[in-house]
SERO-66305 format. One line per 2 residues: number of its first residue (from 1); their letters; for each residue y, x, z of N, C-alpha, C. Coordinates in steps of 0.1 Angstrom, whole numbers, plus 5000, padded with zeros to 4 digits. Atoms other than C-alpha are relative to their C-alpha. Layout:
BEGIN
NUM) a) Y:X:Z:Y:X:Z:Y:X:Z | ...
***
This chain:
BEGIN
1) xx) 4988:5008:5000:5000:5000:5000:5012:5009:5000 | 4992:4992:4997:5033:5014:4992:5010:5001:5013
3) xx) 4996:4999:4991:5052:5024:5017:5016:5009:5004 | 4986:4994:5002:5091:5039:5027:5006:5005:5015
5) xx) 4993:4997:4989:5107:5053:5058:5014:4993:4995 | 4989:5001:5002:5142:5038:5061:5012:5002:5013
7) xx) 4994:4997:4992:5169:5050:5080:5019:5004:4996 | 4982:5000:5006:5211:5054:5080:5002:5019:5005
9) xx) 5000:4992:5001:5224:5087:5072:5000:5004:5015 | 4998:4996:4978:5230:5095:5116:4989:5003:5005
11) xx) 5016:4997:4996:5191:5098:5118:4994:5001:4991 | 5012:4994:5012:5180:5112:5087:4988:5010:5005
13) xx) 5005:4989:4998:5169:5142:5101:4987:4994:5009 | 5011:5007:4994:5151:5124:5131:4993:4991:4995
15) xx) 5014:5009:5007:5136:5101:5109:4989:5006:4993 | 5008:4987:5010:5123:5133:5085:4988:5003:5009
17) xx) 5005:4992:4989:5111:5148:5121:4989:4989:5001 | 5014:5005:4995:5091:5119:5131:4994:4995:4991
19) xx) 5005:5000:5013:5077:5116:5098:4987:5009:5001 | 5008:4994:4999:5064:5143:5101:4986:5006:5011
21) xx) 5009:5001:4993:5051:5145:5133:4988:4990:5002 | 5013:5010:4997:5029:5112:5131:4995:5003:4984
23) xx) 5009:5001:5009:5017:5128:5097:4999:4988:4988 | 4997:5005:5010:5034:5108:5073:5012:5007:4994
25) xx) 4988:4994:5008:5062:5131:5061:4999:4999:4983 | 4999:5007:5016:5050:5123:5022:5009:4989:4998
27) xx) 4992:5018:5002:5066:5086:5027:5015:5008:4995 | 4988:4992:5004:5096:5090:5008:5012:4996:5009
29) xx) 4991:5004:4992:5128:5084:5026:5013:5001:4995 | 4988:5009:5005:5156:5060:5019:5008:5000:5010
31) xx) 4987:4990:4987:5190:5071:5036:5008:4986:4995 | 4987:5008:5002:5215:5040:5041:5014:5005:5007
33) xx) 4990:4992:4995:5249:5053:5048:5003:4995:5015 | 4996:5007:4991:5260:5047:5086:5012:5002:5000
35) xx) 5012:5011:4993:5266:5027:5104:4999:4989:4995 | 4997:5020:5005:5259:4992:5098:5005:4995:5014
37) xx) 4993:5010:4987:5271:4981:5136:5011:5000:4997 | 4986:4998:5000:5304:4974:5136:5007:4996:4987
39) xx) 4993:5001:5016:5311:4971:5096:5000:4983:4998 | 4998:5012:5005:5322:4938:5084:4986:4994:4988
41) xx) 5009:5004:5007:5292:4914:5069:4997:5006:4986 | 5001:4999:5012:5302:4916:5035:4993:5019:4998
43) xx) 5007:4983:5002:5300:4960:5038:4987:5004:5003 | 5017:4997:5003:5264:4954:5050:4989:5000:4995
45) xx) 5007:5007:5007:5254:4931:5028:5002:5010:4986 | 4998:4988:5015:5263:4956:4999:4993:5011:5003
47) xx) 5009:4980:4998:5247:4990:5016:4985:4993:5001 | 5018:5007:5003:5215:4961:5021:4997:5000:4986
49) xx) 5002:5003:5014:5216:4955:4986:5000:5009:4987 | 5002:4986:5001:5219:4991:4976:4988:5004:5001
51) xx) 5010:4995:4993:5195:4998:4997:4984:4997:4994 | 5008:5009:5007:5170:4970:4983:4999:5008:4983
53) xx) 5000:4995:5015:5178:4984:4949:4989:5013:5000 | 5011:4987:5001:5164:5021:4954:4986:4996:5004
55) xx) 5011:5000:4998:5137:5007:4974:4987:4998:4992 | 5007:5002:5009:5124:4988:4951:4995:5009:4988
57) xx) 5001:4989:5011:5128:5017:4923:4988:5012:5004 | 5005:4996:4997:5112:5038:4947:4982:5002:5003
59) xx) 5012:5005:5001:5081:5021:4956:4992:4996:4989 | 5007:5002:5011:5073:5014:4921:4999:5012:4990
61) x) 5005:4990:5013:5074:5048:4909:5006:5001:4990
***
């Protein structure tokens, strides 16, 4: 099944890290810009729909 790490640029690294330590560091990993707290709906609903875009791209190879 495919599969994606996703995380906002503020925990790329820690998300890489524990990627790798539970022995999934292959999963590719999808970086959404931070933060999403705080940002106005609409600016989330755009970096979600960004976000959605690569993933999809990604997962399919």
């Amino acid at each position: 099944m495919p599969a994606a790490v996703v995380a906002t640029t503020a925990f790329r690294e820690l998300a890489a890290q524990a990627a790798r330590a539970l022995g999934t560091g292959a999963l590719p990993l999808l970086v959404i810009e931070h933060p999403l707290g705080g940002e106005p709906p609409e600016r989330v609903q755009g970096k979600a729909e960004e976000a959605l875009r690569h993933l999809e791209a990604t997962l399919q190879g």
